[in-house]
N, C-alpha and C positions, 0 to 999 in steps of 0.2 A: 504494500500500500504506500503512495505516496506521502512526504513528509508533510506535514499541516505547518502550517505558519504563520506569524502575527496577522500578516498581511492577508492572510486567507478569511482571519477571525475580523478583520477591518471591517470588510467589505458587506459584512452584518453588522456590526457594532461600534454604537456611534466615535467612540473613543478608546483609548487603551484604560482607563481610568475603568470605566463600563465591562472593560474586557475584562479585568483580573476578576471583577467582583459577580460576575456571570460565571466566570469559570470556578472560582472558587465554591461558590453556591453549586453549583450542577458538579464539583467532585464533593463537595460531602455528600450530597444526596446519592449518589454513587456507592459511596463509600456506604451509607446507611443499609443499603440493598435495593437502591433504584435500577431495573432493566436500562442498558444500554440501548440507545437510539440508534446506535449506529455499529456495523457488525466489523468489530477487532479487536484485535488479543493485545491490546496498550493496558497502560495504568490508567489510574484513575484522569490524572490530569489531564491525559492528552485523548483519552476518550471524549472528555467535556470539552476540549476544542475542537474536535473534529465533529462534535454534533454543530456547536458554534459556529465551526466554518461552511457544513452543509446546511445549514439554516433547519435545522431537526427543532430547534427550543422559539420556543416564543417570550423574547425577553424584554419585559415593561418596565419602563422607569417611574420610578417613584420619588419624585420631586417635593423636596420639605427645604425651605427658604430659598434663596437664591441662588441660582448656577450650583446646585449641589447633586447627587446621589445619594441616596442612602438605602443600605438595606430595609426590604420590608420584614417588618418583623412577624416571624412564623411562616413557616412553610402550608401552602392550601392544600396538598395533596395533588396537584396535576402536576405529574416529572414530567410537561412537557411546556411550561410555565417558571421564567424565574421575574424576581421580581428584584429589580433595584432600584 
């Protein structure tokens, strides 16, 4: 399989800011026992960028005061939903 990379993960997400905290959120849920979106024998981490860079996740921002991110707090249950 080919290599994944930032640039791959860009072209979905608006910023690299966005990017860590999408990928981070989708490898714990990983980690917890979330199915894989996408079919390879990687780690956690780079399974959750290669969903990221195939556009597998549906990733919303969640905006609290100005030009910010912040995680939402608590997960909904849809691994196919993050929320930042």
């Amino acid at each position: 399989m080919a290599r994944v990379t930032i640039e791959d993960c860009l072209d979905v997400v608006d910023n690299r800011f966005a990017l860590v905290h999408a990928t981070a959120e989708r490898t714990k849920q990983l980690f917890q026992g979330s199915k894989p979106l996408v079919n390879c024998k990687n780690r956690e981490a780079v399974t959750a960028l290669r969903e990221i860079a195939d556009n597998k996740l549906d990733i919303k921002y969640v905006t609290r005061g100005e030009d910010t991110y912040e995680m939402a707090a608590g997960f909904d249950g849809d691994e196919k939903t993050i929320e930042i």
